[in-house]
ZAZA-302801 format. One record per residue (C-alpha): residue number from 0; z negated, y, x negated. Coordinates in nm, 4 decimals, always signed. Last residue first. Layout:
SITE,seq,pz,py,px
SITE,NUM,Z,Y,X
...
***
This chain:
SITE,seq,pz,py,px
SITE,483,+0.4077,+1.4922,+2.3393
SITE,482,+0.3700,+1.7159,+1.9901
SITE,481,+0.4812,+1.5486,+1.6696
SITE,480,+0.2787,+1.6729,+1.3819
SITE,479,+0.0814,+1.2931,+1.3315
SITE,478,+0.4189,+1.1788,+1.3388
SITE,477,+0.5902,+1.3667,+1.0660
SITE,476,+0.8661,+1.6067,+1.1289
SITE,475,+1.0996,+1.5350,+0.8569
SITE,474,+1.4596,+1.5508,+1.0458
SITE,473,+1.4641,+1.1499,+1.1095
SITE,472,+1.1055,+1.1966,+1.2823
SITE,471,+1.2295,+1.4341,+1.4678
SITE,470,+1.5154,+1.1733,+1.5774
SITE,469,+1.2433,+0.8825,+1.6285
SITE,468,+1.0774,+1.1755,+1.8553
SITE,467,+1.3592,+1.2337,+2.0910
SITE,466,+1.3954,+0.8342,+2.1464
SITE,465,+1.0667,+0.7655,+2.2541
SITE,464,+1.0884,+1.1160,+2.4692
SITE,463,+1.4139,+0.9914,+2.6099
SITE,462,+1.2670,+0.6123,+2.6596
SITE,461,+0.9659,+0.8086,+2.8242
SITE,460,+1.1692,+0.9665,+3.0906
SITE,459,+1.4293,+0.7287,+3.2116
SITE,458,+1.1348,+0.4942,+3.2624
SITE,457,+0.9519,+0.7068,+3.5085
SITE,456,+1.3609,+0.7983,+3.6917
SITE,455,+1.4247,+0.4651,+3.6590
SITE,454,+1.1443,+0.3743,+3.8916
SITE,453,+1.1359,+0.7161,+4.1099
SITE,452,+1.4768,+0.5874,+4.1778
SITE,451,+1.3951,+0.2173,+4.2274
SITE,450,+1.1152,+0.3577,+4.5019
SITE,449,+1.3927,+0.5726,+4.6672
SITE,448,+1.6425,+0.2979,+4.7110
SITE,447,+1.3618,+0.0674,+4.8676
SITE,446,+1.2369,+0.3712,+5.1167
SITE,445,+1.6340,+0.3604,+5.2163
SITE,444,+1.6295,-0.0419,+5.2404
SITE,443,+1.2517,-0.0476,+5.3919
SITE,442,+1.4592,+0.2249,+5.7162
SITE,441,+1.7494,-0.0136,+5.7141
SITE,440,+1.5127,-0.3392,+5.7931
SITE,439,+1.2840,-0.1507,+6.0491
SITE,438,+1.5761,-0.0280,+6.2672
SITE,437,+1.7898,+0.2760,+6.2991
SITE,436,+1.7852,+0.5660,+6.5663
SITE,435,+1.4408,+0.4612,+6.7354
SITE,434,+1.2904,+0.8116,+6.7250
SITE,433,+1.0370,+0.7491,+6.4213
SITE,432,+1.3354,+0.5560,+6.2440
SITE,431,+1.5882,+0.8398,+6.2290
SITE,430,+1.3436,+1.0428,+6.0450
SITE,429,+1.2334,+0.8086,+5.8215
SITE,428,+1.6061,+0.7609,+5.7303
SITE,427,+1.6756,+1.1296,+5.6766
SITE,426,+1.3199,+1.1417,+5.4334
SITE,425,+1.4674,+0.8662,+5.2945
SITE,424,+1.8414,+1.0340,+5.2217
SITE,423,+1.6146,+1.3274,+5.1360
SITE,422,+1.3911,+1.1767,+4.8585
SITE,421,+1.7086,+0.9408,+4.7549
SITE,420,+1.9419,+1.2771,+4.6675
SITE,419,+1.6235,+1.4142,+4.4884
SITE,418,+1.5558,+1.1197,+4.3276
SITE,417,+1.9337,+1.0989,+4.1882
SITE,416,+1.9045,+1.4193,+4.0726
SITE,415,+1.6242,+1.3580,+3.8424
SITE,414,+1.7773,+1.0271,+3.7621
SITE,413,+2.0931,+1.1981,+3.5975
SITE,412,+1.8969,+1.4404,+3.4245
SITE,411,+1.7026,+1.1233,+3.2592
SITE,410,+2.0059,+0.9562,+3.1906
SITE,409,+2.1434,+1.2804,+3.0114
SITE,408,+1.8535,+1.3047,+2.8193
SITE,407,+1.8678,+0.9341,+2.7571
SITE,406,+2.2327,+0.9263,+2.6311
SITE,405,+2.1532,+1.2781,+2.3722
SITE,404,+1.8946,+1.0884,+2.2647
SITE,403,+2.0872,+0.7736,+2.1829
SITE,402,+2.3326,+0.9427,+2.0295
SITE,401,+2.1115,+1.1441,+1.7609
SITE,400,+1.9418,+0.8095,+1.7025
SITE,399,+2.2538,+0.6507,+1.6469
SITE,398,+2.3823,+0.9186,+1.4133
SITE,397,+2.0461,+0.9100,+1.1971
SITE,396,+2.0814,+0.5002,+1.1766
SITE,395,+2.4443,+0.5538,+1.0542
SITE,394,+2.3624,+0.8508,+0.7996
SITE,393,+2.0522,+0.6159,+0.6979
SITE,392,+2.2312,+0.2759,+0.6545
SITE,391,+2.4972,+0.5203,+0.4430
SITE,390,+2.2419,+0.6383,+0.1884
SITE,389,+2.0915,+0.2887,+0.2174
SITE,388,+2.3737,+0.1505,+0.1557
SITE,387,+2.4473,+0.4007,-0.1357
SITE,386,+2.1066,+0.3575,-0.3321
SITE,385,+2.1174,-0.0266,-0.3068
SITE,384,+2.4727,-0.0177,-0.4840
SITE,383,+2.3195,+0.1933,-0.7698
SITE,382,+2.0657,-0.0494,-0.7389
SITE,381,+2.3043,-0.3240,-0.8337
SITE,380,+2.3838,-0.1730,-1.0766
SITE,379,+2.1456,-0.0586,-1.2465
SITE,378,+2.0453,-0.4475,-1.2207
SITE,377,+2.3302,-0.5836,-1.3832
SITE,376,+2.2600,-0.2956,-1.6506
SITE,375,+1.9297,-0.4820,-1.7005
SITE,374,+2.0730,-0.7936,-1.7466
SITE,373,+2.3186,-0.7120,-2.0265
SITE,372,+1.9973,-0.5349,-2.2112
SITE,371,+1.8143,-0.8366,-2.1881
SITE,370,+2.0924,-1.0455,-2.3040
SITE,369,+2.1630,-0.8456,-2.5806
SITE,368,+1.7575,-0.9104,-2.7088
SITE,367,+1.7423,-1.2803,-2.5857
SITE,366,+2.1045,-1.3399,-2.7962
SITE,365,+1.9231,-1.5637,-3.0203
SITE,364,+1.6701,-1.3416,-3.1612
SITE,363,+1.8934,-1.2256,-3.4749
SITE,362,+1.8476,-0.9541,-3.7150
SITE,361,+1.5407,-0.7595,-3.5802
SITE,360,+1.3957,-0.5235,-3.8370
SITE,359,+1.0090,-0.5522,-3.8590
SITE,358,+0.7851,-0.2713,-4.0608
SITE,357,+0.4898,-0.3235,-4.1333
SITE,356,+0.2093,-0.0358,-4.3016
SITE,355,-0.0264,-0.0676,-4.5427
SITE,354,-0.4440,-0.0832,-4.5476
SITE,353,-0.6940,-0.2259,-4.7224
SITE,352,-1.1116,-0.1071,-4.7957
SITE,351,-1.3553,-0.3228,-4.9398
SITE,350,-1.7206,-0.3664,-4.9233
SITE,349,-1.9286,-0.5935,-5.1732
SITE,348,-2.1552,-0.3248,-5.3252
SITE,347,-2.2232,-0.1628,-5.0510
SITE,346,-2.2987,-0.4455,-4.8212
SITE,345,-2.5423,-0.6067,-5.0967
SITE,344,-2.7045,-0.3465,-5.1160
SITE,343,-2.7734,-0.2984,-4.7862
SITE,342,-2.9387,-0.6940,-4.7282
SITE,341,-3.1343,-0.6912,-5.0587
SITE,340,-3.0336,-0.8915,-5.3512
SITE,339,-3.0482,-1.2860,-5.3269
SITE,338,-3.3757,-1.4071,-5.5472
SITE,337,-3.3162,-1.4656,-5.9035
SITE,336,-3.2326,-1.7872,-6.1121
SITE,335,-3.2532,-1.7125,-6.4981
SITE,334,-2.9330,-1.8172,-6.7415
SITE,333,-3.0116,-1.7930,-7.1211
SITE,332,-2.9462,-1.5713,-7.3804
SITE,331,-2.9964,-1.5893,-7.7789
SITE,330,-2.8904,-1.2946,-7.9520
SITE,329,-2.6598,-1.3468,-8.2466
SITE,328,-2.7513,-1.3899,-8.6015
SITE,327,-2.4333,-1.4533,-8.8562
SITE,326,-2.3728,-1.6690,-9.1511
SITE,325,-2.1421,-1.6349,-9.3611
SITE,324,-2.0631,-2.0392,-9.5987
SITE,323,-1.9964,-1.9673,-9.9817
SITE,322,-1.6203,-2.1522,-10.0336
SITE,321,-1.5892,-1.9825,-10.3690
SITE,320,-1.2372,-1.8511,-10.3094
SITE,319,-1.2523,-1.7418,-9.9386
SITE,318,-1.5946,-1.6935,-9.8320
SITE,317,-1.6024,-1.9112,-9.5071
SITE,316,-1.6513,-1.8408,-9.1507
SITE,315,-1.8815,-1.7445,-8.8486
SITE,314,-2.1824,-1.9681,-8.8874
SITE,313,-2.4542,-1.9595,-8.6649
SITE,312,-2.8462,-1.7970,-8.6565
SITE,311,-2.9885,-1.7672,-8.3650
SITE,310,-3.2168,-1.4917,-8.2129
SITE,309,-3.4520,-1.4500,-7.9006
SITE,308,-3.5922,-1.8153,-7.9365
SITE,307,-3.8950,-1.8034,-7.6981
SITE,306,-3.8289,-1.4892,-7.5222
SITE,305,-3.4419,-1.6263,-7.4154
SITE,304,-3.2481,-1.3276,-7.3770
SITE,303,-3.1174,-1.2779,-7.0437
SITE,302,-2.7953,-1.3661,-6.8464
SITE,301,-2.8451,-1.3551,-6.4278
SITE,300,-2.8204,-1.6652,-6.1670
SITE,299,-2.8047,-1.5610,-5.7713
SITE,298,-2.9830,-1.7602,-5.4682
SITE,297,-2.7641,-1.7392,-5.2248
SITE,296,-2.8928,-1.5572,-4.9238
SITE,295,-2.5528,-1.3715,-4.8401
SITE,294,-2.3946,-1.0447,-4.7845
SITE,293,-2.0320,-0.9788,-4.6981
SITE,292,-1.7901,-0.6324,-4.6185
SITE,291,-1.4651,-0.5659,-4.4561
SITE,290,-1.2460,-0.2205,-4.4029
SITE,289,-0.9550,-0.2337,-4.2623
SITE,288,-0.6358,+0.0026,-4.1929
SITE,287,-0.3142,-0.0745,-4.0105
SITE,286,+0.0681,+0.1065,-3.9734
SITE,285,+0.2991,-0.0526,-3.7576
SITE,284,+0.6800,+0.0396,-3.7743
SITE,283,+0.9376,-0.1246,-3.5611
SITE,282,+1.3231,-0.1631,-3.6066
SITE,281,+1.5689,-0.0760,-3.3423
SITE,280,+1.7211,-0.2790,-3.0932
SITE,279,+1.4423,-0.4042,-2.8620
SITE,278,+1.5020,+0.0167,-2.7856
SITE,277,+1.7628,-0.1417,-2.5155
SITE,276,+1.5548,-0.3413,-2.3257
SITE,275,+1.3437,-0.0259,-2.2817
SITE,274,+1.6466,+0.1951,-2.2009
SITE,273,+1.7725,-0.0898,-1.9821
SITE,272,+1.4124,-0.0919,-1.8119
SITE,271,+1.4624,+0.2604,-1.7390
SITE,270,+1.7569,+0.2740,-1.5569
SITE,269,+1.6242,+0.0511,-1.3760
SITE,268,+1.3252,+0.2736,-1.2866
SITE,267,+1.5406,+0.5261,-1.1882
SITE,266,+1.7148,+0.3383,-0.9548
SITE,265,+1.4435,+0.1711,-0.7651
SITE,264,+1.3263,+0.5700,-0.7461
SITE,263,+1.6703,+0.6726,-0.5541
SITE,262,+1.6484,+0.3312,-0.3243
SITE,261,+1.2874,+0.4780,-0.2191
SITE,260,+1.3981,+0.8337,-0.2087
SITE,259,+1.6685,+0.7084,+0.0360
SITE,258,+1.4600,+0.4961,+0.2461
SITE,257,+1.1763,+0.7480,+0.2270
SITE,256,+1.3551,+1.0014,+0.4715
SITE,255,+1.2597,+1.3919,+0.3782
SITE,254,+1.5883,+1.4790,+0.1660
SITE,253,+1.8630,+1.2552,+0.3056
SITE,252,+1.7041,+1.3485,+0.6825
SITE,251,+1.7634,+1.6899,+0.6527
SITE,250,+2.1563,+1.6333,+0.5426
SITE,249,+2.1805,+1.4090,+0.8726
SITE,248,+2.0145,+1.6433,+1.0597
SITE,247,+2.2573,+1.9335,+0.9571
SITE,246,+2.5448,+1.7476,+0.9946
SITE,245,+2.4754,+1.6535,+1.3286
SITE,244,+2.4864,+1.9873,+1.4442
SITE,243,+2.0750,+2.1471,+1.5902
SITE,242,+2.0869,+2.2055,+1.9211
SITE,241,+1.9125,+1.8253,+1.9956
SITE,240,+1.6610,+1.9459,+1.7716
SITE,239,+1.5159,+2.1885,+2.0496
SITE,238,+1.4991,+1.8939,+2.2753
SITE,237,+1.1835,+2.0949,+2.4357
SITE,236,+0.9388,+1.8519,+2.5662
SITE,235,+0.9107,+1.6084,+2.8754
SITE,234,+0.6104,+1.6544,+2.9789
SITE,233,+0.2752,+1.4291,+2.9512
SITE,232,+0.0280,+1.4597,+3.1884
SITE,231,-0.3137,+1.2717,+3.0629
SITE,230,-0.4680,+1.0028,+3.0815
SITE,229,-0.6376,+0.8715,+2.7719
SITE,228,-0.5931,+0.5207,+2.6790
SITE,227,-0.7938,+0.2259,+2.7213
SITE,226,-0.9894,-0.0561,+2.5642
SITE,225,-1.2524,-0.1805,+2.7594
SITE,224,-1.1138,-0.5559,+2.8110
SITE,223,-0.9533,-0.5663,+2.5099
SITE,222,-1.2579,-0.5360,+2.2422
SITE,221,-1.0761,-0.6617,+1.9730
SITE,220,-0.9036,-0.3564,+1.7898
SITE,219,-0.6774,-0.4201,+1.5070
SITE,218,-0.5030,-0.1033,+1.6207
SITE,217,-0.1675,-0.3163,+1.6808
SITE,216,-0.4325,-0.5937,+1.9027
SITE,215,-0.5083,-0.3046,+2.0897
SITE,214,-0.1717,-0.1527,+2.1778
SITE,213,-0.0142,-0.5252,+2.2618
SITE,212,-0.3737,-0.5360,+2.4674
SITE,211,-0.3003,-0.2375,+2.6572
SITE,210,+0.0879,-0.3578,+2.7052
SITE,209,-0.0418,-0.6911,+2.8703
SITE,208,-0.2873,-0.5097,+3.0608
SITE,207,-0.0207,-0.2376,+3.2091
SITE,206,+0.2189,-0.5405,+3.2569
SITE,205,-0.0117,-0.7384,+3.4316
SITE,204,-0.0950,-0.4229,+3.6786
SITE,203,+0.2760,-0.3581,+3.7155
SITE,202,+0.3169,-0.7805,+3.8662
SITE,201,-0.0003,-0.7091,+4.0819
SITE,200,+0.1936,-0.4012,+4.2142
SITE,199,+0.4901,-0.5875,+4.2813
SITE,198,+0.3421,-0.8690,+4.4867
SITE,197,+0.1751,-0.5931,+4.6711
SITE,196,+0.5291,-0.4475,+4.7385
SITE,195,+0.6185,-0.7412,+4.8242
SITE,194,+0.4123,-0.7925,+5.1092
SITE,193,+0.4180,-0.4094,+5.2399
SITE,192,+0.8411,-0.4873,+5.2772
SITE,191,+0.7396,-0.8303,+5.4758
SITE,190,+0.5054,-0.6613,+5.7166
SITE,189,+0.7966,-0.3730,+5.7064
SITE,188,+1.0739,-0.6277,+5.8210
SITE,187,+0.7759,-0.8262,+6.0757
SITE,186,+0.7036,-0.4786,+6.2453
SITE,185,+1.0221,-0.4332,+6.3250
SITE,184,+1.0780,-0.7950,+6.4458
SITE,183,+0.8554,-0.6892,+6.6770
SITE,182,+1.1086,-0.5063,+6.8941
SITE,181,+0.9960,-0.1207,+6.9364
SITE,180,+0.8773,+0.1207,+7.2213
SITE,179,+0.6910,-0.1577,+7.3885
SITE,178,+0.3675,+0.0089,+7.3394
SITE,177,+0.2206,-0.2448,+7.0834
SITE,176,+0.5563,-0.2158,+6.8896
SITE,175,+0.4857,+0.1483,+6.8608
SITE,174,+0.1253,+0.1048,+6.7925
SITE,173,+0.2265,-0.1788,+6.4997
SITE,172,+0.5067,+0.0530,+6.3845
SITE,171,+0.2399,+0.3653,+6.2997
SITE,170,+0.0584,+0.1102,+6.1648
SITE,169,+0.3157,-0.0189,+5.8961
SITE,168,+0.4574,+0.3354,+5.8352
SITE,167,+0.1027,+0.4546,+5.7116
SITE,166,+0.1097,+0.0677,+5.4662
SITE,165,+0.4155,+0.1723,+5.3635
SITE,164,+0.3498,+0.5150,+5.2594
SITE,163,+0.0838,+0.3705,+5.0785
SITE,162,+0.2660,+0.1111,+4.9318
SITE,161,+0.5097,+0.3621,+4.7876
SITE,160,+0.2595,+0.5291,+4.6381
SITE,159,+0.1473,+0.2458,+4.4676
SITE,158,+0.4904,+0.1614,+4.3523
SITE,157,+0.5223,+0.4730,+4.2089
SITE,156,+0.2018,+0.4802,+3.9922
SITE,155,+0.2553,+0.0976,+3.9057
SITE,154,+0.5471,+0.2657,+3.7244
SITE,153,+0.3548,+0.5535,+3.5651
SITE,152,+0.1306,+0.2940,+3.4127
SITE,151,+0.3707,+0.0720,+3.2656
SITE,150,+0.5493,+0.4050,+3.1729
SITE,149,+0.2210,+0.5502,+2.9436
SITE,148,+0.1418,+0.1600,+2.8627
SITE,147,+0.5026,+0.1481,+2.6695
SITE,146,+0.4488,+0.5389,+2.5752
SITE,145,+0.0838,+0.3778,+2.3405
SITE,144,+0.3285,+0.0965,+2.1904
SITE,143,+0.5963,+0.3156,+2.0633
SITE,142,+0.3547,+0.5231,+1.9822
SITE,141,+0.2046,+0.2227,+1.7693
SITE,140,+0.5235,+0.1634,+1.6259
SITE,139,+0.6316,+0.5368,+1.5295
SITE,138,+0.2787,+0.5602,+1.2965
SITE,137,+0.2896,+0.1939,+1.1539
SITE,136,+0.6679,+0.2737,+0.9978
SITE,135,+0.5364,+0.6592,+0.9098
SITE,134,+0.2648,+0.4933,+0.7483
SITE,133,+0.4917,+0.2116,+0.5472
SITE,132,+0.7250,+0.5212,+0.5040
SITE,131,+0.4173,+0.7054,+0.3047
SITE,130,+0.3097,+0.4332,+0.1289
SITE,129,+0.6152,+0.2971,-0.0172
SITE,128,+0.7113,+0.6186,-0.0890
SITE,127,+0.4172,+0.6271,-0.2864
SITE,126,+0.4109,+0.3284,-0.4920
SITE,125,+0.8532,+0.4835,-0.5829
SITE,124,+0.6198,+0.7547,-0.7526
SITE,123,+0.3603,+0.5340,-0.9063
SITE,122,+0.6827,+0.3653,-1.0427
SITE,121,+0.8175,+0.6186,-1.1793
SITE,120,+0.5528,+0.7710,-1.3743
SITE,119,+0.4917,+0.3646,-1.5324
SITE,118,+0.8294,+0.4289,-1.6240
SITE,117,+0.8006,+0.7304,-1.8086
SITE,116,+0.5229,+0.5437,-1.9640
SITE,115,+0.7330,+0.2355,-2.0689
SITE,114,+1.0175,+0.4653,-2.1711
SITE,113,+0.7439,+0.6678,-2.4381
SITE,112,+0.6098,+0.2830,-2.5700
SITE,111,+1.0054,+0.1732,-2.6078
SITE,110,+1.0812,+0.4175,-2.8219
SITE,109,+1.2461,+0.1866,-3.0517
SITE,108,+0.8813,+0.0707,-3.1882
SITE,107,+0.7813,+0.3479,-3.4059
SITE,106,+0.4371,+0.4094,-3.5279
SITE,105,+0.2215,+0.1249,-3.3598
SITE,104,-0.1249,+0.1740,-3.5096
SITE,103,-0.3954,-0.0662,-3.6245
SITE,102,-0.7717,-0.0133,-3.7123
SITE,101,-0.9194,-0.2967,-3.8035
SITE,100,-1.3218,-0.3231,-3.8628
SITE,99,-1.5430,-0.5668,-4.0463
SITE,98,-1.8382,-0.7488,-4.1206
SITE,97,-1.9835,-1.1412,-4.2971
SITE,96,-2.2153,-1.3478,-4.3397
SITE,95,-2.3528,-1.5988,-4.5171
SITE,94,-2.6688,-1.8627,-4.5226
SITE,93,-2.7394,-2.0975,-4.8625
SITE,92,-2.7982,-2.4783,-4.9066
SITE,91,-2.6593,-2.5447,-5.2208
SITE,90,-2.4325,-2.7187,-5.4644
SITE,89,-2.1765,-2.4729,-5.5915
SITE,88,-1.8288,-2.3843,-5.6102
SITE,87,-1.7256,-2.0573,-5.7436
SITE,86,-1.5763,-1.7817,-5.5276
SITE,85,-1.7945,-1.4814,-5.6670
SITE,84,-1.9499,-1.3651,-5.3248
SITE,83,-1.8821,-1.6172,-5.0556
SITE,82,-2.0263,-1.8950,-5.2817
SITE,81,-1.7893,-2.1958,-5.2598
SITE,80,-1.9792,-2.4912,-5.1014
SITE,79,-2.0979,-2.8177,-5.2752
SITE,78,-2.4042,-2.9440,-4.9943
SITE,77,-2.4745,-2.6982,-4.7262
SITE,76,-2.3749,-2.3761,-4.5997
SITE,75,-2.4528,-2.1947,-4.3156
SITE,74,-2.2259,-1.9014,-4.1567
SITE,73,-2.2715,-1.5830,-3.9829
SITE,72,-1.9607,-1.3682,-3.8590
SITE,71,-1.9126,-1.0084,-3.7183
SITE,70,-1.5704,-0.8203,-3.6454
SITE,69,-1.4936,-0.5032,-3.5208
SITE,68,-1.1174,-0.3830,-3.3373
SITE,67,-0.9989,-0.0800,-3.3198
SITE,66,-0.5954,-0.0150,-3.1674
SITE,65,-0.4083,+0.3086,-3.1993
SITE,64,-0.3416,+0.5378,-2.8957
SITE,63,+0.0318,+0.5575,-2.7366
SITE,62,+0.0121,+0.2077,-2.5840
SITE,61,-0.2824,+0.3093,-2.3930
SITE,60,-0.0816,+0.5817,-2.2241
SITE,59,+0.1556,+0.2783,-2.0905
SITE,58,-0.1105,+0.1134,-1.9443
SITE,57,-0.3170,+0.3653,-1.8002
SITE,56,+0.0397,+0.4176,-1.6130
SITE,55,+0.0104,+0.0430,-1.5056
SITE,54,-0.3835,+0.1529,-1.3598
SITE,53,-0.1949,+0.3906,-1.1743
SITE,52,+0.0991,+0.1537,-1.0316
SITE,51,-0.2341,-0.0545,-0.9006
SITE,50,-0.3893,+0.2472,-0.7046
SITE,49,-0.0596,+0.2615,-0.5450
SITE,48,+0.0085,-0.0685,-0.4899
SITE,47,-0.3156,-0.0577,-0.3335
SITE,46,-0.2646,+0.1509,-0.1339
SITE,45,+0.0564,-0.0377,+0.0212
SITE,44,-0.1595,-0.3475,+0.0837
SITE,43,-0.4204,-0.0928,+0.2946
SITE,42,-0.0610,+0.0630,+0.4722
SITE,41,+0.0255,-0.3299,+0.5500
SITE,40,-0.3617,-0.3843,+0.6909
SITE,39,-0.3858,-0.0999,+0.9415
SITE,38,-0.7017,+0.0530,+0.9725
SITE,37,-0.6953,+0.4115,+0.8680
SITE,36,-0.3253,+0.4834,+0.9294
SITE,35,-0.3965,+0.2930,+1.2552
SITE,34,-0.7174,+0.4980,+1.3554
SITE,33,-0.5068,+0.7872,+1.2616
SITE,32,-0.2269,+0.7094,+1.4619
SITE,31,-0.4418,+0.5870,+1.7944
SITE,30,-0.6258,+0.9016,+1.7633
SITE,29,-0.3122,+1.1137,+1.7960
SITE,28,-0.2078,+0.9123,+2.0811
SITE,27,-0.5441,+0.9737,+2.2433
SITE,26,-0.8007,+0.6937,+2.3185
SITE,25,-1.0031,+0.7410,+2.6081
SITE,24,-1.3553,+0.6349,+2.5002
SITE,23,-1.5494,+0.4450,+2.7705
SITE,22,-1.7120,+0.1812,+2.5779
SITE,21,-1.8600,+0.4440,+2.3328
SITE,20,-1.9754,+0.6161,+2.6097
SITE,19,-2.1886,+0.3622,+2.7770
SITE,18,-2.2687,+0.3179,+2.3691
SITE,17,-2.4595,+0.6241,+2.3213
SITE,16,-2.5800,+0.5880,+2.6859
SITE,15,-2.7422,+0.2845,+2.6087
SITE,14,-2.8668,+0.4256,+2.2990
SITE,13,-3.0406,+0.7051,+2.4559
SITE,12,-3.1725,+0.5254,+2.7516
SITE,11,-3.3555,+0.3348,+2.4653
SITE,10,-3.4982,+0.5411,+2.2825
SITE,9,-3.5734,+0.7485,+2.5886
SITE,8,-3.8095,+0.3641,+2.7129
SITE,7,-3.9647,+0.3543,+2.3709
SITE,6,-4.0728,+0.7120,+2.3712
SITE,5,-4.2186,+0.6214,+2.7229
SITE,4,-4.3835,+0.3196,+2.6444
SITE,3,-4.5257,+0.5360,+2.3357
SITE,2,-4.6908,+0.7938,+2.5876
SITE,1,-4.7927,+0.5475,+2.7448
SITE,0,-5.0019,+0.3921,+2.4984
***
């Protein structure tokens, strides 16, 4: 018994840890991706566009294969009905049935069936676009999302260092003002500074939360209250791309970007449907085949000489001259009811085989056949026109991007240096301050000045590695291969 108390109990203490450590996973920026490539509902919509666009292919192969088709029917009969075997009417109670198969092929039908297919082709391709920029789309939002909490968090960083050095400053005042070696309002103007800065860091502690759930509620997660990321240093990388000419990004980003290959596939297929509307045209050749049989229980009649009175005797003319009557014997039948015949005989013998071919010209169709054909070259057009704004959207868009990350690399240089100018113009001011050479309220303004420039300088760095990564995404680096 205690042996299984204690199985019970490490069964336990196993699962609790299990899921301790489930509630304290770190969540990685690659992790975050995948989960939300796995998860996310728009790419599960876009797969099954795709899956769809495959059954539509199906589709169009089916159209190439001829068509079978069986048939089965039992009928009953009462009261004057028309025998399903030799077509006379008669007065009877009697079961029926009848079989058959149809084979029908479409021979020629303006090539219509070969453009539907090449179609179908198409449009699992443009399926797949769709897919891949709706993951890329997903993939550069939620690391959008995970940096946001990365410089939330490096903010409140700052601010809490700055509090500490505040809170240090704050006592060393109080014994200096207790020792009559400064005024108190000295000690008021850095009671007030350590006042808002705690008013601060509450404020950077909302906005770290809010940003966590933002993250969580993008992963479809709902557990927000354990939800976290990992933490980890992240360095600003190499702007290797940034080396690279304009040109040579732009002409990159033509060839990997879906929004072009998307427009460039929306083409394609129009240019297909006006080939399609277009083969409405020519005439159409079906060929068919069938085969049918019947059986029934009818009762069936048969001739045969009557045993009682197997001869008679008639007359057949008259001798011409003496008027002497011929007579002739013939054999003497009568009708005899039999029994139906048996099932399979009665399918062989009353089988039959057709088959032809069809052939439709189209004369007139009120103007639905030209008008098709007028409206699909609307629509080449006007894809054709698709194609080139989004060939120009994406040179513009590529440009920006290339702009902006050239702006927030030199932003972030710029607030590198101006840290180190506010480090030693505090470090100056803290210096003056411990031997009574400038007061409490010009001493919080230098420490202010620094704070705001370790500020800018956090934020200066992520929106250039945001921005740095939308233009390697531009050049065909996927997300899941960018490196932070």
């Amino acid at each position: 018994m205690k042996i299984k108390i204690l199985t019970l109990f490490i069964i336990c203490s196993c699962t609790f840890i299990t899921q301790a450590q489930d509630d304290d996973k770190k969540w990685t920026l690659r992790e975050c991706v995948e989960y939300a490539l796995e998860n996310n509902i728009t790419i599960k919509q876009s797969e099954l566009d795709y899956e769809a666009s495959k059954i539509d292919k199906s589709d169009a192969v089916g159209n190439f294969l001829p068509t079978l088709n069986l048939s089965a029917g039992n009928t009953w009969s009462s009261g004057l009905s028309p025998d399903p075997i030799t077509g006379t009417n008669r007065t009877q109670t009697f079961r029926s049935s009848n079989y058959g198969a149809g084979v029908g092929i479409s021979i020629f039908t303006g090539l219509r069936n070969l453009r539907r297919f090449q179609r179908a082709k198409l449009n699992r391709l443009l399926n797949q676009y769709n897919l891949g920029k709706s993951k890329d789309d997903i993939a550069l939002f939620i690391a959008n999302g995970y940096l946001q909490v990365l410089l939330n968090r490096e903010s409140l960083k700052v601010i809490e260092k700055q509090h500490e050095i505040t809170l240090e400053q704050l006592q060393r005042t109080k014994d200096l003002v207790d020792a009559g070696v400064l005024p108190q309002g000295d000690l008021l103007e850095i009671q007030a500074t350590s006042a808002d800065e705690l008013t601060r860091i509450v404020q950077a502690q909302n906005a770290v939360q809010i940003s966590l759930i933002a993250l969580a509620q993008a992963l479809l997660i709902k557990d927000y209250e354990r939800f976290d990321i990992a933490e980890q240093e992240y360095l600003v990388p190499v702007a290797e791309i940034l080396e690279k000419p304009i040109d040579q990004i732009i002409a990159k980003a033509r060839e990997s970007r879906y929004e072009v290959q998307i427009a460039e596939q929306n083409k394609s297929i129009a240019e297909k449907d006006l080939q399609i509307a277009r083969g409405a045209y020519y005439p159409s050749l079906n060929g068919s085949f069938g085969y049918n049989t019947a059986e029934t229980n009818a009762a069936s009649f048969e001739q045969v000489i009557d045993p009682d009175n197997p001869i008679v005797t008639s007359s057949i003319g008259r001798v011409e001259g003496t008027g002497q009557n011929v007579i002739g014997e013939f054999p003497n039948s009568t009708l005899v009811e039999r029994g139906a015949d048996p099932f399979i005989n009665q399918l062989y013998r009353n089988d039959g085989i057709s088959y032809g071919l069809s052939l439709s010209v189209p004369v007139f169709n009120g103007f639905s056949v030209r008008n098709s054909v007028k409206r699909s070259k609307v629509n080449v057009k006007r894809t054709e026109f698709q194609l080139e704004q989004a060939q120009l959207d994406l040179d513009s868009n590529v440009y920006q991007a290339y702009l902006d990350a050239k702006g927030s690399a030199e932003a972030y240089e710029a607030s590198l240096v101006s840290v180190k100018a506010q480090e030693r113009a505090y470090e100056y001011a803290k210096n003056r301050y411990d031997v009574g050479l400038t007061n409490a309220f010009d001493f919080s303004q230098s420490k202010f000045r620094l704070e705001n420039a370790q500020s800018q300088e956090v934020q200066n760095k992520f929106d250039y590695i945001f921005k740095l990564k939308v233009l390697e995404l531009f050049f065909g680096i996927k997300i899941a291969e960018i490196k932070l």
